[in-house]
Each structure stands twice: as C-alpha cells, then as structure tokens.
N, C-alpha and C positions, 0 to 999 in steps of 0.2 A: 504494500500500500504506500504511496508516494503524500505525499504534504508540502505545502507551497511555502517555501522559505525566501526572506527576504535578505540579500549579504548586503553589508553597512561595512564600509570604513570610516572608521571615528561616527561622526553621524551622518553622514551621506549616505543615500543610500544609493547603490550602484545600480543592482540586476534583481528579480524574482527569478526563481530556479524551485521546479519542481522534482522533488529527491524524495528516497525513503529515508534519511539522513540530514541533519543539517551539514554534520562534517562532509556527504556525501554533495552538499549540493555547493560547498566552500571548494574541494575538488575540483567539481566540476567548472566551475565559475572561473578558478585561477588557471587551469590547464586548458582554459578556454584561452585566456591570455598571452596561451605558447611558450608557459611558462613547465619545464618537465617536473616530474612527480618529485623525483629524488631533492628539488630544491623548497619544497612545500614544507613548511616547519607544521605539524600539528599540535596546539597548543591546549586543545580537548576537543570533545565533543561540539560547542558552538564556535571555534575560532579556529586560522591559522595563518600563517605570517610568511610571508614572501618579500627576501630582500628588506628588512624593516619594517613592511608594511605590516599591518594588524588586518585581520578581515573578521568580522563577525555573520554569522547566520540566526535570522530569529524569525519563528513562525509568526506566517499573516494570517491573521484573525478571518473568518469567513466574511464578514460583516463587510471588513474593507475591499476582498476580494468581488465581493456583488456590488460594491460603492464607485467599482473604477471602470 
C-alpha cells in the first residue's frame, strides 16, 4: 500500500512522491536528482542528507490532497 509523502528541505517544500515509505519516497526523490545510492546518507526513517543537504519526508493529510 503506497501513501503520498510530501519531501521538504528546511521548509520548502520540493516534490509529492507516492511510496510505501517515507524513507522510500526520500530515495526516490534524490536519485531522481542523479544523485547515486551509495552517496544518500540515511538519517532515519523520515530524512536523509545528500552533500549537506537535509531532506525531510512527511505525510499529506487526505484533506489537502482533495484541496489541490
């Protein structure tokens, strides 16, 4: 079952990404970037850091998904 994740750096919010994961859809999101795996720092479950950068993942409420 997949869940629609919103990834945020600092408070920007970048991309929606649908993942069964948040880590999974912060993956997705930075190796979109053409950035390879092995340089993805995983920082937990909602975050991971590339090059200094910080990337957060945080579920979008259904409410705002039917609002957009």
């Amino acid at each position: 079952m997949t869940r629609t994740f919103e990834v945020l750096s600092g408070r920007r919010a970048l991309a929606v990404r649908d993942a069964p994961t948040a880590q999974q859809a912060l993956v997705d999101y930075v190796r979109g970037l053409g950035v390879p795996d092995e340089e993805i720092v995983r920082l937990g479950p909602y975050a991971v850091s590339w090059r200094g950068a910080v990337y957060k993942a945080v579920p979008v409420s259904p409410d705002r998904l039917d609002s957009a």
